[in-house]
Gaussian input, Z-matrix of N, CA and C with variables (Angstrom, degrees):
# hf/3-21g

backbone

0 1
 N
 C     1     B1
 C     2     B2     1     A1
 N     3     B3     2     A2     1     D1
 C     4     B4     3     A3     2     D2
 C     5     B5     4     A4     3     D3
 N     6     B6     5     A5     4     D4
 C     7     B7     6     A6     5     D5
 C     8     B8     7     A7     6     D6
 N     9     B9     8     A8     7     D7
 C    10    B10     9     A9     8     D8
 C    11    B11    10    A10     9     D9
 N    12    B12    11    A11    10    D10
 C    13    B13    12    A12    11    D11
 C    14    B14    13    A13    12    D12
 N    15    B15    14    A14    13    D13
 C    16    B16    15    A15    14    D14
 C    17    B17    16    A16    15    D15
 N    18    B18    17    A17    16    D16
 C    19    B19    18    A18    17    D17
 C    20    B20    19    A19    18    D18
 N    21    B21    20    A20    19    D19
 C    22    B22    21    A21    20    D20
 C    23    B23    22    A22    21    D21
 N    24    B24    23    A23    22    D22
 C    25    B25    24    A24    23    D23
 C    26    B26    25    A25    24    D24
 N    27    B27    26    A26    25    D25
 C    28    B28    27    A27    26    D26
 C    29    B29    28    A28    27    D27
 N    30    B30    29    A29    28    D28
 C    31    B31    30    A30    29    D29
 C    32    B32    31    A31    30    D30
 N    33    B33    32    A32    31    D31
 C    34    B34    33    A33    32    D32
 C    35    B35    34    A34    33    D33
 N    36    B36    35    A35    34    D34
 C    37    B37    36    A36    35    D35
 C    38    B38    37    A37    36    D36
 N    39    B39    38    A38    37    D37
 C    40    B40    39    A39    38    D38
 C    41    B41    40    A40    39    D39
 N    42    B42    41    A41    40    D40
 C    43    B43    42    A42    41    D41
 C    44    B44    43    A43    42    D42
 N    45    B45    44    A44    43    D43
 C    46    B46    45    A45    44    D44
 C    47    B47    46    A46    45    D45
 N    48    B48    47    A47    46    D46
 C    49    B49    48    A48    47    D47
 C    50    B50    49    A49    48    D48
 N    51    B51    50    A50    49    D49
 C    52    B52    51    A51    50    D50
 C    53    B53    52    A52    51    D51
 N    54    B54    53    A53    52    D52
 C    55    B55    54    A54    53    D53
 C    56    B56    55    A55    54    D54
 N    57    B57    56    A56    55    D55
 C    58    B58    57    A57    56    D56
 C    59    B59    58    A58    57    D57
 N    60    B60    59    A59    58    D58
 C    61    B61    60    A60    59    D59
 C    62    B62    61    A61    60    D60
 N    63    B63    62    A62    61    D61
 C    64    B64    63    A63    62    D62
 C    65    B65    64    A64    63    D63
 N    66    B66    65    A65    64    D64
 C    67    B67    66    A66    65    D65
 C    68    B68    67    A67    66    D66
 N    69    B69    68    A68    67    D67
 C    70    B70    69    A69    68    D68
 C    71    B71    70    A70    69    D69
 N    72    B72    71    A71    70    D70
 C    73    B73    72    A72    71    D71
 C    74    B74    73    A73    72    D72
 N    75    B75    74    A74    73    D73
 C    76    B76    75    A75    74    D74
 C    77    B77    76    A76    75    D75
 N    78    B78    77    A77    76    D76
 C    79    B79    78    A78    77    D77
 C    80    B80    79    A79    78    D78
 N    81    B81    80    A80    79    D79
 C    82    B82    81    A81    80    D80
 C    83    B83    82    A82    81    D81
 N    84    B84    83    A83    82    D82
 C    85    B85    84    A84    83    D83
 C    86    B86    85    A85    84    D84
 N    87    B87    86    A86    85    D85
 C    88    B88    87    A87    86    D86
 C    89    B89    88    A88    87    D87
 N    90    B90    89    A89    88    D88
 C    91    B91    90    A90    89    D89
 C    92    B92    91    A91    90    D90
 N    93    B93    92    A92    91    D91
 C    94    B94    93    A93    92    D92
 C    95    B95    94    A94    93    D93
 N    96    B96    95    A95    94    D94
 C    97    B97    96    A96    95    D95
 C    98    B98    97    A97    96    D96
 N    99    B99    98    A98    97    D97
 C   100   B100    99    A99    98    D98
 C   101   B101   100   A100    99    D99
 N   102   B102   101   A101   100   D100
 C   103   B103   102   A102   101   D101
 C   104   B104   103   A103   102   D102
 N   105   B105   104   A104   103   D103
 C   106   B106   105   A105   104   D104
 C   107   B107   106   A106   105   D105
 N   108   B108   107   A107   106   D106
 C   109   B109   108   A108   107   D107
 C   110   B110   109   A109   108   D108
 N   111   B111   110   A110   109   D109
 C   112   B112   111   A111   110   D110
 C   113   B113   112   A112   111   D111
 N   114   B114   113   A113   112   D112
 C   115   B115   114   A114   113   D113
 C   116   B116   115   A115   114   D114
 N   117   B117   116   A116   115   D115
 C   118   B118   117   A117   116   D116
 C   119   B119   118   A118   117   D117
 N   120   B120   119   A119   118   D118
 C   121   B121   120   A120   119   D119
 C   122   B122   121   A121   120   D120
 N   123   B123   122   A122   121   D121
 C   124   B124   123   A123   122   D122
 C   125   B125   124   A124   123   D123
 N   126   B126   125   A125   124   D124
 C   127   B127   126   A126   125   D125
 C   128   B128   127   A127   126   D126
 N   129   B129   128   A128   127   D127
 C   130   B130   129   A129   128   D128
 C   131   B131   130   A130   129   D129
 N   132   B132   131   A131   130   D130
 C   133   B133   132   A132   131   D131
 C   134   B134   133   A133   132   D132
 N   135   B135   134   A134   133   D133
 C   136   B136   135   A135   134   D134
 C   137   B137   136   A136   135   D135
 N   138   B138   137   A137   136   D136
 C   139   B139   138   A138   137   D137
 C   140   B140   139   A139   138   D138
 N   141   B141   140   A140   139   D139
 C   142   B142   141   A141   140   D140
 C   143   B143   142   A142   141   D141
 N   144   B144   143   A143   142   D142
 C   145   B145   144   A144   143   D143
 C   146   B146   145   A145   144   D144
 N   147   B147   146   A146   145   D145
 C   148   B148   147   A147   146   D146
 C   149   B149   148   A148   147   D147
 N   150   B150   149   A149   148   D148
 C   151   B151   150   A150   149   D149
 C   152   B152   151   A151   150   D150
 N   153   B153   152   A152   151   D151
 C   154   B154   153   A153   152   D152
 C   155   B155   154   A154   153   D153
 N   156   B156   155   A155   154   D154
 C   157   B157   156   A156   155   D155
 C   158   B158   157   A157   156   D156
 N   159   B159   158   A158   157   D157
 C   160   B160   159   A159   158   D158
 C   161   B161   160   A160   159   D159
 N   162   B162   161   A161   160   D160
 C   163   B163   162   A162   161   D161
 C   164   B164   163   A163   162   D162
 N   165   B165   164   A164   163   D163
 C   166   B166   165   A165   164   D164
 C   167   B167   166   A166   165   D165
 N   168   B168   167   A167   166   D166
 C   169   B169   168   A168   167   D167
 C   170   B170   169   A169   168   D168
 N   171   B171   170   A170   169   D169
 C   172   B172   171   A171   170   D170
 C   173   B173   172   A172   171   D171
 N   174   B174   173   A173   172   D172
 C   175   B175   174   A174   173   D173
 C   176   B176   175   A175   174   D174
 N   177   B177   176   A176   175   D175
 C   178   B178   177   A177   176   D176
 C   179   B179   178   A178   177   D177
 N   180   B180   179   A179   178   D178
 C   181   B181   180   A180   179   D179
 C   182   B182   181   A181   180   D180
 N   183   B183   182   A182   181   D181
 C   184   B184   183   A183   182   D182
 C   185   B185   184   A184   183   D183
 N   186   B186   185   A185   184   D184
 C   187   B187   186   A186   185   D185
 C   188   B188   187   A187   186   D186
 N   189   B189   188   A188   187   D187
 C   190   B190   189   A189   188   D188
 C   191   B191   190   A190   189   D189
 N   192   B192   191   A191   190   D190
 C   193   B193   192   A192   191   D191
 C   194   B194   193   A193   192   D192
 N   195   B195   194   A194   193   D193
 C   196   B196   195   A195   194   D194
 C   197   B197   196   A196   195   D195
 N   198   B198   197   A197   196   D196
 C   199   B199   198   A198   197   D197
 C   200   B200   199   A199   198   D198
 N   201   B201   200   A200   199   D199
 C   202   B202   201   A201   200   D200
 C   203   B203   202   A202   201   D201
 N   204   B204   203   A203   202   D202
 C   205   B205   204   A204   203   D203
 C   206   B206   205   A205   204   D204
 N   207   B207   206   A206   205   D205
 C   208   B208   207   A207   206   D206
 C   209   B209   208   A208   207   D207
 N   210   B210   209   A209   208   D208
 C   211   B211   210   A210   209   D209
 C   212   B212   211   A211   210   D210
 N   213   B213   212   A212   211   D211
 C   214   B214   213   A213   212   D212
 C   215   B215   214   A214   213   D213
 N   216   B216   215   A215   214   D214
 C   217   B217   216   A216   215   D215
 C   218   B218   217   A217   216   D216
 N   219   B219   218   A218   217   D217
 C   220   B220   219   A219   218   D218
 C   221   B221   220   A220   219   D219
 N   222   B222   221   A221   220   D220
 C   223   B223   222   A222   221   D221
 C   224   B224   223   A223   222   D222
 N   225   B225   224   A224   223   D223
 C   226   B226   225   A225   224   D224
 C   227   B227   226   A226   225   D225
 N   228   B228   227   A227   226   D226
 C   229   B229   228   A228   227   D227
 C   230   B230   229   A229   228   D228
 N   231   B231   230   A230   229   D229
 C   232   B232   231   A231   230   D230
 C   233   B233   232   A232   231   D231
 N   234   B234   233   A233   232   D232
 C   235   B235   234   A234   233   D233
 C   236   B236   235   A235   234   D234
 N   237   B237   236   A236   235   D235
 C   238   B238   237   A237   236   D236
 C   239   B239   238   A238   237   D237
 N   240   B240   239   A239   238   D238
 C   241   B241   240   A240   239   D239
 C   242   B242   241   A241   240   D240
 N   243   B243   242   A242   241   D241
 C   244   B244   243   A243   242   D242
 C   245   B245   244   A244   243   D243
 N   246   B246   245   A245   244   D244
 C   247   B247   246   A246   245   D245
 C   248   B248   247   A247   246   D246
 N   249   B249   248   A248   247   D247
 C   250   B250   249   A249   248   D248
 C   251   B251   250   A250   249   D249
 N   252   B252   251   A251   250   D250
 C   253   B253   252   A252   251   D251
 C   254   B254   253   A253   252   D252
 N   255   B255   254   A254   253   D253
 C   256   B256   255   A255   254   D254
 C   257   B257   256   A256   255   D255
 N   258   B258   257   A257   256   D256
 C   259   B259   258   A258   257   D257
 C   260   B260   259   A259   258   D258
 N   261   B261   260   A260   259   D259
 C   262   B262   261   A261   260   D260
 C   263   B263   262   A262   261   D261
 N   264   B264   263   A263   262   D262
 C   265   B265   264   A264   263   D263
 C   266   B266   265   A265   264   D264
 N   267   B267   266   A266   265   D265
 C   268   B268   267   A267   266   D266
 C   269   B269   268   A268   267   D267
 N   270   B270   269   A269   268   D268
 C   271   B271   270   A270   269   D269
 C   272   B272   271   A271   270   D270
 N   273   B273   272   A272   271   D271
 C   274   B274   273   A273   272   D272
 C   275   B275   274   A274   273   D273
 N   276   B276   275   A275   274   D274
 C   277   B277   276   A276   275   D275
 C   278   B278   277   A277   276   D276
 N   279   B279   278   A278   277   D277
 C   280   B280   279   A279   278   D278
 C   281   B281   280   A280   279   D279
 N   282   B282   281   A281   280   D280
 C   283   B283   282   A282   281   D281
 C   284   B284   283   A283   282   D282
 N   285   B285   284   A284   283   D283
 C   286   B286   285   A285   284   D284
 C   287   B287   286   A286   285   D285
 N   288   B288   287   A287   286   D286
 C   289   B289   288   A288   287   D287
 C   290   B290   289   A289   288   D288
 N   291   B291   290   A290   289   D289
 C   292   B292   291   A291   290   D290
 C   293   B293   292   A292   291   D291
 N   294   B294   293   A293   292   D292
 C   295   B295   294   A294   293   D293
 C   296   B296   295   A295   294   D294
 N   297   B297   296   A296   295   D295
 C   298   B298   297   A297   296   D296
 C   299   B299   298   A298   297   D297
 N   300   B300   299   A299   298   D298
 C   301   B301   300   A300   299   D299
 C   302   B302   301   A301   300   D300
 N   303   B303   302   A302   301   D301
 C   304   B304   303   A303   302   D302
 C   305   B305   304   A304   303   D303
 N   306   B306   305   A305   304   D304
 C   307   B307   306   A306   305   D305
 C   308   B308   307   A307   306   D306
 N   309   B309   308   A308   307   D307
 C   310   B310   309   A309   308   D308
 C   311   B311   310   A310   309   D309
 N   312   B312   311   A311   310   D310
 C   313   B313   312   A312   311   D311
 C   314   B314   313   A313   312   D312

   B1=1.4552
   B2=1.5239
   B3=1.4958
   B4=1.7577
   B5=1.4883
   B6=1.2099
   B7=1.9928
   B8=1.6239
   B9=0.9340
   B10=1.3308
   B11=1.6808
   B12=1.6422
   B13=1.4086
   B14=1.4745
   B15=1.3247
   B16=1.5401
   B17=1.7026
   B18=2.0733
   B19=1.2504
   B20=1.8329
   B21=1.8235
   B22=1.7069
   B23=1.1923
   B24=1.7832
   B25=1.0241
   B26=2.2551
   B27=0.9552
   B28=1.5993
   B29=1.8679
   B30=0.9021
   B31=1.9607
   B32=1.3675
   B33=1.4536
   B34=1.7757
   B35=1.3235
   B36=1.5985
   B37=1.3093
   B38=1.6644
   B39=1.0652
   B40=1.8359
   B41=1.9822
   B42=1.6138
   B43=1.3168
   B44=1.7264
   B45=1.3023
   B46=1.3823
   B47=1.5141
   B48=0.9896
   B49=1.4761
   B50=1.7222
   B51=1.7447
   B52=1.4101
   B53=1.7613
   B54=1.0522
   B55=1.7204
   B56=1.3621
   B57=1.5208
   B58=0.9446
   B59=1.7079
   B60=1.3418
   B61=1.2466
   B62=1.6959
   B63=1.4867
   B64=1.3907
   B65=1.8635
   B66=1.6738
   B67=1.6042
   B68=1.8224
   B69=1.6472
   B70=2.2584
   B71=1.3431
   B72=1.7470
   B73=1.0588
   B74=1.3225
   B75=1.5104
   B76=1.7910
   B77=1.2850
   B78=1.7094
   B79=1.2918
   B80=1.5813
   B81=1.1732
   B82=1.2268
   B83=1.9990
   B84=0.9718
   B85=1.6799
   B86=1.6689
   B87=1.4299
   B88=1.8622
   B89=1.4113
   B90=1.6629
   B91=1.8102
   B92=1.7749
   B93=1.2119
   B94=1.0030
   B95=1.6180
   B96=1.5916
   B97=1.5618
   B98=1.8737
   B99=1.3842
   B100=0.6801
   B101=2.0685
   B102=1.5259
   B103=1.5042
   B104=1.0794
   B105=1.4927
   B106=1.6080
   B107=1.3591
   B108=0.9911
   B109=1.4317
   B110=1.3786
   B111=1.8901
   B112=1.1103
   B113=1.6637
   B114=1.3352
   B115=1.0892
   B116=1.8773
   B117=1.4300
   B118=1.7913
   B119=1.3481
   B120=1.6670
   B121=1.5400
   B122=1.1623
   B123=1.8492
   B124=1.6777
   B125=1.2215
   B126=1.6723
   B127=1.2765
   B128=1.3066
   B129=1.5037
   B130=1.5163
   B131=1.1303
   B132=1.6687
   B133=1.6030
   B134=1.1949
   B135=1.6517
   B136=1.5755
   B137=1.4303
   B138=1.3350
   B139=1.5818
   B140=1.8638
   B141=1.3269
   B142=1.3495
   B143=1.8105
   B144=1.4150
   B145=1.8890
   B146=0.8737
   B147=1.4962
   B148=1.5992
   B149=1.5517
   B150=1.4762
   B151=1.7786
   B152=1.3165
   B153=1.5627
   B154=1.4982
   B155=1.3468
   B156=1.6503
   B157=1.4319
   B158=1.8982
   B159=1.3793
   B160=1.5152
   B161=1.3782
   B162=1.8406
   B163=1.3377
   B164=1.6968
   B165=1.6592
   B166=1.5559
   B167=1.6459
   B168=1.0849
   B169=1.6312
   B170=1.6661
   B171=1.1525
   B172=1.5867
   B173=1.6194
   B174=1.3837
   B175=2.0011
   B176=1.5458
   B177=1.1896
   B178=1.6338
   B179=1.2916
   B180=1.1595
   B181=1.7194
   B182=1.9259
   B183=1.6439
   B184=1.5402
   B185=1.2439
   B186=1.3765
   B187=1.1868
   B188=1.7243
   B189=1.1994
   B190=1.5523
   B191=1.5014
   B192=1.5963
   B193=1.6322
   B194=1.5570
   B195=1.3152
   B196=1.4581
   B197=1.0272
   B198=1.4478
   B199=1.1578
   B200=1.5875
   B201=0.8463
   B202=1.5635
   B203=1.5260
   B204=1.2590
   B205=1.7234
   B206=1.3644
   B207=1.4276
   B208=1.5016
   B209=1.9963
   B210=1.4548
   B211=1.3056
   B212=1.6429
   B213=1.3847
   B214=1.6781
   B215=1.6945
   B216=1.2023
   B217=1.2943
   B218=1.6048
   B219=1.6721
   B220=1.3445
   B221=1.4317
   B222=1.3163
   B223=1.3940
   B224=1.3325
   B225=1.1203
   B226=1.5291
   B227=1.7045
   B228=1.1362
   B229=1.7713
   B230=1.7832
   B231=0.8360
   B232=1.6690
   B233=1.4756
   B234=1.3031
   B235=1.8988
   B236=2.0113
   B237=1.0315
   B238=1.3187
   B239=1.5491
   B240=1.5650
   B241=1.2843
   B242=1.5869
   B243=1.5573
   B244=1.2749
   B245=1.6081
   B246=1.2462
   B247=1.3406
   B248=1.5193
   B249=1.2746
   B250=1.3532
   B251=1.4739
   B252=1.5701
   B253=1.3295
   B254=1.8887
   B255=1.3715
   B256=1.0174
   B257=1.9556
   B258=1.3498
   B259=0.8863
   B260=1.7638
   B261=1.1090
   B262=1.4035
   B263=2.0784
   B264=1.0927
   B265=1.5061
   B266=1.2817
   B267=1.5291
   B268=1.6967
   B269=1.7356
   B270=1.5184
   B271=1.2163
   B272=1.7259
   B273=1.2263
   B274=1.3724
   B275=1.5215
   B276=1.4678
   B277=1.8424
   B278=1.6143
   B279=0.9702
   B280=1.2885
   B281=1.1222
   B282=1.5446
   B283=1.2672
   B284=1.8708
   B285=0.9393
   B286=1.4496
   B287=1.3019
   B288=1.6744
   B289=1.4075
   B290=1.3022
   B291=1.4841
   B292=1.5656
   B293=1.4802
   B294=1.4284
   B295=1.4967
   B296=1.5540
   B297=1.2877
   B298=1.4989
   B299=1.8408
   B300=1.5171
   B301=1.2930
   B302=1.3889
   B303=1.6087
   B304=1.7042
   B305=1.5089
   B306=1.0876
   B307=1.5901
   B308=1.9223
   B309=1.3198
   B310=1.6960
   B311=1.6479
   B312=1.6831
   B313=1.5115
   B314=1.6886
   A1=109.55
   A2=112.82
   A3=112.03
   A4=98.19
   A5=104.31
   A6=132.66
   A7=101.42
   A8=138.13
   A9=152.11
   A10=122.58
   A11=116.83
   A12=117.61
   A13=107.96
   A14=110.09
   A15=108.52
   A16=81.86
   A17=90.05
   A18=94.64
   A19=88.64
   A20=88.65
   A21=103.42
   A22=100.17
   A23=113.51
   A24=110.22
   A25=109.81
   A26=120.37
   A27=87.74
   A28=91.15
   A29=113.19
   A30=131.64
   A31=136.56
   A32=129.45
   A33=109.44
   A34=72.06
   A35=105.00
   A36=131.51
   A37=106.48
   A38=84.10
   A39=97.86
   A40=84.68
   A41=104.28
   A42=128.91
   A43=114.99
   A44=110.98
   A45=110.16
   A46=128.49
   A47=150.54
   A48=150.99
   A49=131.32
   A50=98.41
   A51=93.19
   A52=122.01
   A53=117.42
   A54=124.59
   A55=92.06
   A56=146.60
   A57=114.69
   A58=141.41
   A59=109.86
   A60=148.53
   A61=118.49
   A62=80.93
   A63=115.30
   A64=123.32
   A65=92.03
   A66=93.51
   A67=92.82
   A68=106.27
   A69=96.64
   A70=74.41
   A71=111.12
   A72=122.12
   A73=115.96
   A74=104.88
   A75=101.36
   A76=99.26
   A77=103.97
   A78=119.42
   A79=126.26
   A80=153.87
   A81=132.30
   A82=86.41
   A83=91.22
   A84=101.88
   A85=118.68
   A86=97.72
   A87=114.46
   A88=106.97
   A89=100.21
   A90=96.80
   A91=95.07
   A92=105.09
   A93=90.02
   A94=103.63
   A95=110.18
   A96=107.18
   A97=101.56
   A98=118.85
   A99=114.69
   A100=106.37
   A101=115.92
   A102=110.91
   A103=109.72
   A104=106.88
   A105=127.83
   A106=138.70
   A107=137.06
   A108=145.87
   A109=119.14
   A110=110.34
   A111=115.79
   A112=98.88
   A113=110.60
   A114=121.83
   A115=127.67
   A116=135.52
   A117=111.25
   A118=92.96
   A119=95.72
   A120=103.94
   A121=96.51
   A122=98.65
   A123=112.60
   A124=84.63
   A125=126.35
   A126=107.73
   A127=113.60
   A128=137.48
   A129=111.99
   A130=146.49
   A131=91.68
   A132=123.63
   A133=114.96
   A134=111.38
   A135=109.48
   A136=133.27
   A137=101.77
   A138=104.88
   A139=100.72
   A140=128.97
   A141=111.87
   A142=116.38
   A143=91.27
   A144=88.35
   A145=117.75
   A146=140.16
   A147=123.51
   A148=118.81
   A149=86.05
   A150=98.07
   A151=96.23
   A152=139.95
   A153=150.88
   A154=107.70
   A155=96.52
   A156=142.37
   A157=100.00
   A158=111.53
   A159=98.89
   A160=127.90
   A161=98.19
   A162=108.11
   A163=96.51
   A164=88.14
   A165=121.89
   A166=109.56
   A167=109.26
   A168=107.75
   A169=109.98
   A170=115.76
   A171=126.23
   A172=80.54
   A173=109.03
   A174=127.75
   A175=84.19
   A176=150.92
   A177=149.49
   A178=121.65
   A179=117.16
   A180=141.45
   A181=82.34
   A182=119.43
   A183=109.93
   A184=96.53
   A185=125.43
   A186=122.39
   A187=124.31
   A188=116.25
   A189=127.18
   A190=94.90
   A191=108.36
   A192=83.56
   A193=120.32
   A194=124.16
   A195=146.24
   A196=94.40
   A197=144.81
   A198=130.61
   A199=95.38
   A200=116.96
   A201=105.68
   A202=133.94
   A203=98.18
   A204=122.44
   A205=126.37
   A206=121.17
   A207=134.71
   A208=93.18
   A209=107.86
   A210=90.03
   A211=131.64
   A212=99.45
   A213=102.11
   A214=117.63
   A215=127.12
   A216=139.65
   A217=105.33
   A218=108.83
   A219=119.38
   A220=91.85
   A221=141.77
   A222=126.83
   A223=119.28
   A224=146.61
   A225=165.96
   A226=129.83
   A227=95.52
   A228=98.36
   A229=99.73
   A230=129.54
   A231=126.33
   A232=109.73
   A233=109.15
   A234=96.33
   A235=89.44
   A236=120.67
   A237=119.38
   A238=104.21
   A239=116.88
   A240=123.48
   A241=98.94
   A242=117.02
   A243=116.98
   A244=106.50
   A245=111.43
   A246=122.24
   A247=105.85
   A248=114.09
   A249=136.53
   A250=153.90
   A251=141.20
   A252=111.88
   A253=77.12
   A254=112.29
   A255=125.94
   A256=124.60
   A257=112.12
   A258=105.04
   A259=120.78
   A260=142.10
   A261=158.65
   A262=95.93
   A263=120.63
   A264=110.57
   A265=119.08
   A266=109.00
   A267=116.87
   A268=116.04
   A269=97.84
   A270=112.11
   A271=125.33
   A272=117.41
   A273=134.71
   A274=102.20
   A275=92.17
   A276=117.67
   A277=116.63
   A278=135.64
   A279=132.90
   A280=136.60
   A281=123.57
   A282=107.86
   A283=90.56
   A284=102.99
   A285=134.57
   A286=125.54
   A287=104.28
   A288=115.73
   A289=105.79
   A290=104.94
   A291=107.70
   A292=99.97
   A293=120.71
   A294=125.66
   A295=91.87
   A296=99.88
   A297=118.35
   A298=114.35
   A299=115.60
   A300=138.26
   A301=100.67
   A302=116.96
   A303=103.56
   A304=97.93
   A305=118.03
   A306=122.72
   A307=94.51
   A308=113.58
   A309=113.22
   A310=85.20
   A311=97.63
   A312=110.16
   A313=116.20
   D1=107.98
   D2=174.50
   D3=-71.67
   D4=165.55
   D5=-167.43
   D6=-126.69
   D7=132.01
   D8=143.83
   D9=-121.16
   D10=98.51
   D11=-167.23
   D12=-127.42
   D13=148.42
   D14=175.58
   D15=-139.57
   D16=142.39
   D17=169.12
   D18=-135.56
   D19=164.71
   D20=167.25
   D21=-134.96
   D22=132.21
   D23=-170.84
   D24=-124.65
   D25=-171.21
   D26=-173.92
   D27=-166.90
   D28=74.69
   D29=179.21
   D30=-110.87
   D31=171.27
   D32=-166.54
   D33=-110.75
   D34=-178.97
   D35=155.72
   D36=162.07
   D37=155.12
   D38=-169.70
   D39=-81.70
   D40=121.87
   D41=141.86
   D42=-137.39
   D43=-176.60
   D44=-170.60
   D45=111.04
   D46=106.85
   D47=143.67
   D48=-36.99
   D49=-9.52
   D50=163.04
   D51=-100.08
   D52=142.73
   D53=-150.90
   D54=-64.97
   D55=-28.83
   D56=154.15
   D57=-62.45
   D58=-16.68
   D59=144.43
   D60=-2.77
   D61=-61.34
   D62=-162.76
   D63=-84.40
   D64=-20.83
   D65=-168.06
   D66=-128.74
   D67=-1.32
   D68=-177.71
   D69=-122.50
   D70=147.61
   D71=153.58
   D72=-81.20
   D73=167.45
   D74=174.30
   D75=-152.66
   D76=177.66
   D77=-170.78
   D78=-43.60
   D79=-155.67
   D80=129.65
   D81=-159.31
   D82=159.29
   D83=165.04
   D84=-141.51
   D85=112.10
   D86=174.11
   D87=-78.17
   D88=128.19
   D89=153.45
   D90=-122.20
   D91=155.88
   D92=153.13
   D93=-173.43
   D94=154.31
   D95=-166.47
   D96=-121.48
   D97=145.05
   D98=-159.04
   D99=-135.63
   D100=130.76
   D101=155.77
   D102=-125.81
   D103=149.98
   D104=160.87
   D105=-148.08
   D106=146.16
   D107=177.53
   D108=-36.88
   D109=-29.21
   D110=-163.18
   D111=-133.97
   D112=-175.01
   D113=171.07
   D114=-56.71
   D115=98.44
   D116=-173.82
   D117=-108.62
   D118=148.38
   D119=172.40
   D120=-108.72
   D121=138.67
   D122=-166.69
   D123=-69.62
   D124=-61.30
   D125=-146.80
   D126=-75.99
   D127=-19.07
   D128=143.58
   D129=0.69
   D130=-85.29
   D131=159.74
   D132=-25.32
   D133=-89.51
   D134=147.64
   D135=16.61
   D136=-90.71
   D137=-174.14
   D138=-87.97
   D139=13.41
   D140=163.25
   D141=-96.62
   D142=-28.88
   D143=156.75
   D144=-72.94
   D145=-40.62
   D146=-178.52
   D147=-47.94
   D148=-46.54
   D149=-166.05
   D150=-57.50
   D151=-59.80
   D152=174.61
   D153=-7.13
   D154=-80.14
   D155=-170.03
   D156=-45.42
   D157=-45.34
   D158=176.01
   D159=-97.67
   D160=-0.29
   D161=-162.19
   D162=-66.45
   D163=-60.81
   D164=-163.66
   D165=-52.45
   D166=-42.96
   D167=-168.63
   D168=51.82
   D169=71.25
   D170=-148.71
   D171=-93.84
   D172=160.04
   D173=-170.21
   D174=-107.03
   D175=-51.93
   D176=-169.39
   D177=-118.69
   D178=130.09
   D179=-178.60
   D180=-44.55
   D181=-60.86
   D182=-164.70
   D183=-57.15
   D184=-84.39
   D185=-159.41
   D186=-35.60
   D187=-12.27
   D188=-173.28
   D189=-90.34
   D190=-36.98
   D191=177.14
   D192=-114.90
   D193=32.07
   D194=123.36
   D195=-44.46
   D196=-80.09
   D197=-125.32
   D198=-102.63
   D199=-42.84
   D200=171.56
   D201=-47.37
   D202=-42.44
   D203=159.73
   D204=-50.36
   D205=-44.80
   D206=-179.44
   D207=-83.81
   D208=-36.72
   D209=178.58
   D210=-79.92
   D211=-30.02
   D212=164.88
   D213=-75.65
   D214=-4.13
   D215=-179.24
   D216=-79.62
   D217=-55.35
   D218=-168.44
   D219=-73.40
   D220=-53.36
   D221=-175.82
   D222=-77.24
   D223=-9.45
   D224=124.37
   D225=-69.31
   D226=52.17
   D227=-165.51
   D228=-70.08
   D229=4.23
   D230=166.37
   D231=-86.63
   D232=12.69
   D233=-153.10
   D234=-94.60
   D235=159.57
   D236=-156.31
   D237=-125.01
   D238=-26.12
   D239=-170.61
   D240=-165.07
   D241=134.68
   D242=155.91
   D243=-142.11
   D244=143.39
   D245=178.85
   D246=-129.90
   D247=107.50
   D248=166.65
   D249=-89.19
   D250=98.47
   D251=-134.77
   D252=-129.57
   D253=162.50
   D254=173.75
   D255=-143.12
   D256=97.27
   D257=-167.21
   D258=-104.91
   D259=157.46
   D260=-144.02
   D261=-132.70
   D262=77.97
   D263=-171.48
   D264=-93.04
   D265=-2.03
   D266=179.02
   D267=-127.14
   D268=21.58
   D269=167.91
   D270=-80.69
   D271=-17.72
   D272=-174.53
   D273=-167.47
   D274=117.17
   D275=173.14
   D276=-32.17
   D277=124.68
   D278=-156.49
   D279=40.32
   D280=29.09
   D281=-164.76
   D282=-154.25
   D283=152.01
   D284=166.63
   D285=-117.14
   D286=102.24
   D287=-179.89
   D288=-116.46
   D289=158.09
   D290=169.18
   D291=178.76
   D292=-159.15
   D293=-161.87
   D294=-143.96
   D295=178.31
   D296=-159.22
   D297=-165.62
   D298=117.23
   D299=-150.26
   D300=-126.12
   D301=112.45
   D302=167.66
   D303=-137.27
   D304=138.24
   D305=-161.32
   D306=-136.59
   D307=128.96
   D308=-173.08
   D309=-123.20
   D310=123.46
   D311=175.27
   D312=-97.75

C-alpha cells in the first residue's frame, strides 16, 4: 500500500539565534508532504515533530529540517519523498518567512 500525506502543523518552541530567541518561545508553522511504500501515520508524524521541535531547541529554521528529515527517514525507511517547510510567522511584522527542505529517496 503506497502513502501520500500532507500535514500542517501550528506549535511554540524556542528556535532562533537571536538571544531573545533563545529564552520566549514562538510560533512555528509545519508543512510537510509526504510518500511511501508503506503505510504513515500522520498522527505519528505529528506528534514525532513536536516532540523534536521542543526537544532540540534548534539555532536555524535549516538545520531543524535536516534534522527532521534524517529523522522521519530513519524511522520510516519506506518513505520515498518528503518535502518539508518550516515557517517563523511572528518573527517579522507582516511577513512570513521560513525555509523549505525536499529530499527524494
Amino acid at each position: 500500500m503506497q502513502s501520500h500525506i500532507k500535514i500542517n502543523l501550528k506549535f511554540k518552541c524556542i528556535i532562533g539565534l537571536l538571544d531573545f530567541e533563545r529564552i520566549q518561545k514562538q510560533t512555528i508553522l509545519i508543512e510537510l508532504e509526504a510518500k511511501s511504500k508503506k503505510f504513515l501515520d500522520y498522527a505519528k508524524l505529528c506528534t514525532r515533530i513536536k516532540k523534536i521541535y521542543k526537544k532540540k531547541k534548534f539555532k536555524t529554521i535549516e538545520n531543524s529540517l535536516k534534522y527532521v528529515c534524517k529523522n522521519i527517514k530513519t524511522h520510516h525507511k519506506k518513505i520515498t519523498f518528503i518535502t518539508i517547510t518550516c515557517y517563523k510567522p511572528d518573527i517579522i511584522e507582516n511577513a512570513k518567512v521560513g525555509a523549505t527542505l525536499t529530499k527524494k529517496y
